[in-house]
C-alpha positions as CSV (number, residue, x, y, z in Angstrom):
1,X,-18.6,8.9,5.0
2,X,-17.3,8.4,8.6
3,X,-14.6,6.0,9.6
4,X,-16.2,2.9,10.3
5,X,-16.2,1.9,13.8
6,X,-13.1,0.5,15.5
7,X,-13.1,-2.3,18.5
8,X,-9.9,-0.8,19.8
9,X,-9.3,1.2,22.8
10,X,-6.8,3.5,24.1
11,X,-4.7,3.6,27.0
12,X,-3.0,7.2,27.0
13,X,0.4,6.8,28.5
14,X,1.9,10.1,28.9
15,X,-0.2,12.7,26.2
16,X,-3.1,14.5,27.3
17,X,-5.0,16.6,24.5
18,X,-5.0,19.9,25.0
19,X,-6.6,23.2,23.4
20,X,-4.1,23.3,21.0
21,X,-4.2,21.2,17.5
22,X,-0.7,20.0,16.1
23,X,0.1,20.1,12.7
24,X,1.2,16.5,11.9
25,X,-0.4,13.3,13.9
26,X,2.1,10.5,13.2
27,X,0.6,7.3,12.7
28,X,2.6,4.5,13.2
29,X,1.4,0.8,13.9
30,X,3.7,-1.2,16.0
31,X,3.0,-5.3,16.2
32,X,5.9,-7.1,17.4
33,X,8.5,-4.4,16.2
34,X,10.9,-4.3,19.3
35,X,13.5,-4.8,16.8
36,X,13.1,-1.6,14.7
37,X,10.3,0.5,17.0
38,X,12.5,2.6,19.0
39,X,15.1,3.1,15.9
40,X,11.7,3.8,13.8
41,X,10.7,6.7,16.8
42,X,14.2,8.4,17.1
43,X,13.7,9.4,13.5
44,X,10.8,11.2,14.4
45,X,11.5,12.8,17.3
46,X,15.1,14.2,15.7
47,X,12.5,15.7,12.9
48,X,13.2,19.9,12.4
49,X,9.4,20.4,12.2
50,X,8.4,20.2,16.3
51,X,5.0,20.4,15.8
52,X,4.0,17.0,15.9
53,X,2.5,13.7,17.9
54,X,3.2,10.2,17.5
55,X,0.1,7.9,17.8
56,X,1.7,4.2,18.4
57,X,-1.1,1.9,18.7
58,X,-0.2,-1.4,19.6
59,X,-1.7,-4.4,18.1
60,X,-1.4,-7.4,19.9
61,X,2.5,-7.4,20.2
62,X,3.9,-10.3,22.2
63,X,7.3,-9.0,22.4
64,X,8.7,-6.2,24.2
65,X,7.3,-3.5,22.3
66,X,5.2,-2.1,24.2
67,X,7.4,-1.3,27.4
68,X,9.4,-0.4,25.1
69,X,6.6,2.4,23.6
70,X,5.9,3.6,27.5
71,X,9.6,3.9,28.2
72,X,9.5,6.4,25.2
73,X,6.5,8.0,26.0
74,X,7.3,8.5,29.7
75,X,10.3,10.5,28.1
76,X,8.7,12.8,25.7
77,X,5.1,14.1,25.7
78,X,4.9,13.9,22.1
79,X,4.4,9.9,21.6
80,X,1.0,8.5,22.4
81,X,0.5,4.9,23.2
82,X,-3.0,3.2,22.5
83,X,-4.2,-0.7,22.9
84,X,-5.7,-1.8,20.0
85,X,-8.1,-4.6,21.0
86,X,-9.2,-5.7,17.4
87,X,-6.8,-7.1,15.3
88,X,-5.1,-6.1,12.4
89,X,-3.5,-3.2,10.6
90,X,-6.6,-1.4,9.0
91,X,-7.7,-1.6,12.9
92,X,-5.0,0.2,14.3
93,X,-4.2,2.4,11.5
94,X,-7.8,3.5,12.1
95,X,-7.5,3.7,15.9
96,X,-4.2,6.5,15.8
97,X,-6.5,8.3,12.9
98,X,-9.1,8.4,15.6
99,X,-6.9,9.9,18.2
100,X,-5.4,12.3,15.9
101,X,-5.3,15.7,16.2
102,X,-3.3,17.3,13.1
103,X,-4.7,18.9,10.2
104,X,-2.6,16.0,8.7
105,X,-1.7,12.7,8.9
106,X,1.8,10.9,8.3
107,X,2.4,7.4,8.0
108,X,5.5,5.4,9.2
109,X,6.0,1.5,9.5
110,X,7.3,0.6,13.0
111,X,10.1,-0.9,11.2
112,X,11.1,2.0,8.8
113,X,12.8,5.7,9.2
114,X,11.5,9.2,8.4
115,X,14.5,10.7,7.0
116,X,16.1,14.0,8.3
117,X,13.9,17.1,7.2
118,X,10.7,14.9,5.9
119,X,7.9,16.3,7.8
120,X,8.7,19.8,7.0
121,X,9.4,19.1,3.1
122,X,5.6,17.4,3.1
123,X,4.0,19.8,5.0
124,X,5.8,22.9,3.2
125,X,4.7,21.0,0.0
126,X,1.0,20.6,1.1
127,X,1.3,24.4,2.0
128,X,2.2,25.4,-1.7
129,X,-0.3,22.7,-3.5
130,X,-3.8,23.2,-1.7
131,X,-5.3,20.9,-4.5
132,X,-3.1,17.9,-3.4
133,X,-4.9,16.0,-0.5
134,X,-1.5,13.1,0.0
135,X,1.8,13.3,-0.9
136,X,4.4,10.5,-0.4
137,X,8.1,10.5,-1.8
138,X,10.7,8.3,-2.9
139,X,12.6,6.0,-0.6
140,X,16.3,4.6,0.4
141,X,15.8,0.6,0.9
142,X,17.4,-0.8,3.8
143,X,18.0,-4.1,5.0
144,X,17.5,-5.5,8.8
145,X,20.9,-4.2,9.7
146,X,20.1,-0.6,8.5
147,X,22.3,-0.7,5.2
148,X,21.2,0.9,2.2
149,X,20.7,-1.8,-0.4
150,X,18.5,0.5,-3.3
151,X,16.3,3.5,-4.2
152,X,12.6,3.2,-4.9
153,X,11.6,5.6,-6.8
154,X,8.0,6.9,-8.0
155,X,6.0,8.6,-10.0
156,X,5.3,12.2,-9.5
157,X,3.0,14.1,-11.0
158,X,-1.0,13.9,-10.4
159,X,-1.7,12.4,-14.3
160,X,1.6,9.7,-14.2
161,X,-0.2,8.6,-10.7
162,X,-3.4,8.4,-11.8
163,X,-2.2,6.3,-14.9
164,X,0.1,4.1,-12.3
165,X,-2.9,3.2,-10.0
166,X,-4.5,1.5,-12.7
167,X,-1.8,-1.2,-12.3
168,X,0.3,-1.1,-9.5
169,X,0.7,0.9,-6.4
170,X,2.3,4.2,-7.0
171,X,3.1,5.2,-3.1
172,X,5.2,3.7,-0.3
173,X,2.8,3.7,2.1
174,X,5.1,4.2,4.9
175,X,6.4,7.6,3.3
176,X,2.9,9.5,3.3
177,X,1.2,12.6,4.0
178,X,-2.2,12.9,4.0
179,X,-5.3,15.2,5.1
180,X,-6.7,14.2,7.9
181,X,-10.1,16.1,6.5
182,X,-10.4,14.5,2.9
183,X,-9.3,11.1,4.6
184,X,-12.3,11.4,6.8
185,X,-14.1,12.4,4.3
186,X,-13.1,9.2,2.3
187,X,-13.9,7.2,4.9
188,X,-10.4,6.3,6.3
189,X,-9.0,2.3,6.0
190,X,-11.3,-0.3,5.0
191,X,-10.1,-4.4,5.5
192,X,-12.0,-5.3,2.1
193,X,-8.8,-6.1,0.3
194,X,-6.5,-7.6,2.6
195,X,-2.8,-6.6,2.4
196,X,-3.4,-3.4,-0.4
197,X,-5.4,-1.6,2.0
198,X,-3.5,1.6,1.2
199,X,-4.1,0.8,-2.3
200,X,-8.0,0.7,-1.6
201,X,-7.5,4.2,-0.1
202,X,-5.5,5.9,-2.6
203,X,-7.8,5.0,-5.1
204,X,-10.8,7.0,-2.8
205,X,-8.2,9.4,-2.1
206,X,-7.6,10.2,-6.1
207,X,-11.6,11.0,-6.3
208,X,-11.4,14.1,-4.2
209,X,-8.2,15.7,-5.2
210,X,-4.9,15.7,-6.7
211,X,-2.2,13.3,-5.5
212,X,1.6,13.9,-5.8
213,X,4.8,12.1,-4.6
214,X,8.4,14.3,-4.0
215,X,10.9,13.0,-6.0
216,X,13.6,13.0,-2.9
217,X,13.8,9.8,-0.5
218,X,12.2,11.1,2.6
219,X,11.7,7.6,3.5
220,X,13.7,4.5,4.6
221,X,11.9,1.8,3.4
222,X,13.2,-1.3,5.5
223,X,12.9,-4.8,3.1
224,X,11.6,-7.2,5.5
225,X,11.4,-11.0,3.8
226,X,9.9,-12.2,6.8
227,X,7.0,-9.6,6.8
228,X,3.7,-10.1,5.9
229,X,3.2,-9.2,2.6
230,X,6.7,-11.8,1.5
231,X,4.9,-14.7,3.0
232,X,1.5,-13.5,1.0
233,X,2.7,-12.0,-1.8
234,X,0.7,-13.8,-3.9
235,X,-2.9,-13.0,-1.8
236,X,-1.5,-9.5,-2.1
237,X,-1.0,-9.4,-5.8
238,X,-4.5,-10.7,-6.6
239,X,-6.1,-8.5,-4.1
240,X,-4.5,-5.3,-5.9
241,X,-6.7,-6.2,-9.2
242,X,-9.8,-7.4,-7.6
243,X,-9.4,-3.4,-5.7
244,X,-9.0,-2.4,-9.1
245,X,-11.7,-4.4,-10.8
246,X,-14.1,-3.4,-7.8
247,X,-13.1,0.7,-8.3
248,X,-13.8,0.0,-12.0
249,X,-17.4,-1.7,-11.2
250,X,-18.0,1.2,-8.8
251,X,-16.9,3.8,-11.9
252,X,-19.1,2.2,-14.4
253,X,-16.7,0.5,-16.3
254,X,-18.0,-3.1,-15.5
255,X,-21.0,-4.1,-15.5
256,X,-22.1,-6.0,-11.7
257,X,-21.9,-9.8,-13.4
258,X,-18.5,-9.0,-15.2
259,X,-16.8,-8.0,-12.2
260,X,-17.9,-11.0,-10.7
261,X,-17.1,-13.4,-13.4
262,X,-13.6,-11.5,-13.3
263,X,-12.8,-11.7,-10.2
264,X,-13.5,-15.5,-10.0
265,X,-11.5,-16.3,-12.4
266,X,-8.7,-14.6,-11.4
267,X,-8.7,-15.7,-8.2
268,X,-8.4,-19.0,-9.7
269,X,-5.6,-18.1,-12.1
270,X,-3.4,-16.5,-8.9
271,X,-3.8,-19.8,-6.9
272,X,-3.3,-21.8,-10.2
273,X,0.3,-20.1,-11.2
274,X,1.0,-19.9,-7.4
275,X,0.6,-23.9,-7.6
276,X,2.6,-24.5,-10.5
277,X,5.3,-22.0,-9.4
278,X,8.9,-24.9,-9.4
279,X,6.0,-27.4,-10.5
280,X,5.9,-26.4,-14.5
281,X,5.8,-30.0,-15.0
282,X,1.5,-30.1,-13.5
283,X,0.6,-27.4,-16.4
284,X,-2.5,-28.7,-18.3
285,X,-4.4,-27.2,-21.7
286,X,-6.6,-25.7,-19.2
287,X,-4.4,-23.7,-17.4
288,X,-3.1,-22.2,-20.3
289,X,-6.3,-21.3,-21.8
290,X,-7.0,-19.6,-18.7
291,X,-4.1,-18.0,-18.5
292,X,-4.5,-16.7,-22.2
293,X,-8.0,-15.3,-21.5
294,X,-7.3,-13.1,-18.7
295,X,-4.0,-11.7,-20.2
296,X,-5.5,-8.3,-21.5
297,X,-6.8,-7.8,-18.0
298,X,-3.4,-8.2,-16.2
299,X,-0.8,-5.3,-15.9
300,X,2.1,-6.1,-17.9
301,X,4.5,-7.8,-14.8
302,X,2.1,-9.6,-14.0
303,X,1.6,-10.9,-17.8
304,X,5.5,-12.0,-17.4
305,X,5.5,-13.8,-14.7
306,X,2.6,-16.3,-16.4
307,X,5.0,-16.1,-19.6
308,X,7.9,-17.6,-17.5
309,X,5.2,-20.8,-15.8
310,X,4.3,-21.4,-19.9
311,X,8.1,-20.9,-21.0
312,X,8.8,-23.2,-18.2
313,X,5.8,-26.0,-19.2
314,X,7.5,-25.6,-22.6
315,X,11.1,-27.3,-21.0
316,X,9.1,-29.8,-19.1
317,X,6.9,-30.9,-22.3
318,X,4.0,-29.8,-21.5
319,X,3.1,-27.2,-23.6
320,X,4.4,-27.0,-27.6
321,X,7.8,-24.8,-28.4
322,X,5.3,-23.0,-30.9
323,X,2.1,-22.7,-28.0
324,X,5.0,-20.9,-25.8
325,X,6.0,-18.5,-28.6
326,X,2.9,-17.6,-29.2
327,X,2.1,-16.9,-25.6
328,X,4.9,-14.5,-24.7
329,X,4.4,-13.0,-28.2
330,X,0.5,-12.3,-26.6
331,X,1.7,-10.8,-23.4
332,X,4.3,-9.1,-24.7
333,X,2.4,-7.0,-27.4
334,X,-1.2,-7.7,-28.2
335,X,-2.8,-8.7,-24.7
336,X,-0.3,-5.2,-23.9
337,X,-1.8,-3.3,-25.8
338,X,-5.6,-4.6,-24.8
339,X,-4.7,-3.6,-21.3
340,X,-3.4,-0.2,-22.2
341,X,-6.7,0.8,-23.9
342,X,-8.4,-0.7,-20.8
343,X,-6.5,1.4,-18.6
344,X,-7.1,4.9,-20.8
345,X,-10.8,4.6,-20.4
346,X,-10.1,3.9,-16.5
347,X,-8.0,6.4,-16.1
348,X,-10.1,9.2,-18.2
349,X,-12.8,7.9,-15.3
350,X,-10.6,8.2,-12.5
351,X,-11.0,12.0,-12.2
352,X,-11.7,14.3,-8.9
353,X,-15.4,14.8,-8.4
């Protein structure tokens, strides 16, 4: 399936295609990043594989970022600039996959750092595995001033991924290799679950061939609390298991009117907990039925946070000592264990066809 069509258009600043393919096309969305953008391009342009192009598309940046993307580009023939005139992240990440012309595609957050030596570690690893079509990697978190602050690690191996993706995202998104033919062939981004876009697309991804992450951080990961998904973390959370729910549908798993009903309801129990969230004191019988009957369909963090709303009810009075008890007991083994044999026959479906 083709990439759908894009409403953006480029404006190439300095980089002319030529005869000659490159191995890596660097995509990297840039909205308002004048902060972080040129900081973000250093670490590519310092990278000891040459063979590469950055595709910076801009989309709809009000700052200085985008003299700040020609300044670069006037400097070095590897950075392309394109105008996105859609909006939106799935828009432009489409866009620069568009203008690509590497065998594969890398991912970097206008806001983030490749670290020294990543390119070459992905591409030597895609080299060695020709049944991997993406490969991401750990990460070193950083904070806006550049100072490490954690590791994120991840998952490895093609089986512990495959059992991950069945309740949470596996990948940093900004730390992946992927492609370019089998994400074609996938057909690229898709904006049908805002904010877990690159969720959407692993999951596509996983159906035609193995996935992987390298264990080394080849990533900064920059922890943003003013970027989008902090201020919709909720929206993003629900979206993840409606992806999920809608992959299962698509796999056989559910049936057309249980996904629906599903996904209904929890969209209603994610705006519910999100409202009662500091307001434990609002909780009624019916939220905590509601909350009870969707626990065996929730990935186990998620289960905890709707323990700590009941625990909380509990200290306000509205919910029993003995109805809280038995809720954590539920989301803490039985509804656990439901889940787990939910995700087994999900995961025994999620092969490569």
């Amino acid at each position: 399936m083709p990439i759908a069509a894009s409403p953006c258009v480029g404006t190439d600043v300095s980089f002319k295609i030529g005869p000659k393919m490159t191995t890596v096309s660097v995509l990297l969305p840039v909205r308002n990043a004048e902060r972080f953008v040129e900081e973000a391009i250093a670490s590519v342009l310092t990278q000891s594989l040459g063979d590469f192009k950055i595709i910076a598309v801009l989309d709809h940046s009000s700052d200085a970022s985008g003299d700040i993307l020609e300044r670069l580009a006037s400097d070095d023939a590897r950075i392309r600039v394109l105008q996105c005139e859609g909006e939106g992240l799935v828009d432009a990440l489409n866009t620069a996959a568009k203008a690509a012309t590497g065998d594969l595609l890398a991912r970097l957050d206008a806001d983030d750092r490749m670290r020294p030596g990543r390119l070459e570690k992905q591409v030597d690893f895609l080299e060695h595995h020709p049944d991997v079509v993406a490969v991401g990697s750990a990460a070193v978190e950083i904070d806006a001033r550049s100072r490490v602050t954690g590791m994120m690690k991840v998952p490895t191996a093609d089986a512990a991924l495959r059992a991950r993706l069945m309740r949470a995202n596996p990948f940093i998104h900004s730390s992946m290799m992927i492609r370019r033919g089998t994400f074609e062939a996938a057909g690229g981004y898709r904006d049908d679950f805002p904010l877990v876009e690159d969720f959407d697309l692993w999951l596509r991804l996983a159906a035609r061939g193995r996935l992987a992450n390298i264990a080394s951080p080849l990533t900064d990961y920059r922890r943003n609390d003013t970027g989008l998904s902090a201020s919709r973390a909720a929206e993003q959370r629900l979206n993840l298991q409606r992806c999920i729910l809608a992959w299962k549908r698509d796999a056989g798993l559910l049936d057309e009117a249980k996904h629906t009903a599903l996904s209904a309801r929890l969209a209603a129990l994610f705006a519910r907990a999100q409202d009662l969230d500091g307001q434990p004191e609002r909780m009624t019988g019916d939220d905590l039925a509601l909350f009870t009957e969707l626990l065996e369909h929730l990935p186990s963090v998620e289960a905890r946070t709707l323990a700590r709303l009941v625990s909380a009810a509990a200290s306000a009075g509205k919910v029993s000592a003995a109805q809280s008890a038995l809720f954590a007991f539920r989301a803490r083994v039985t509804s656990r264990a439901a889940f787990a044999r939910r995700c087994a026959d999900a995961v025994k479906a999620l092969q490569v066809r």
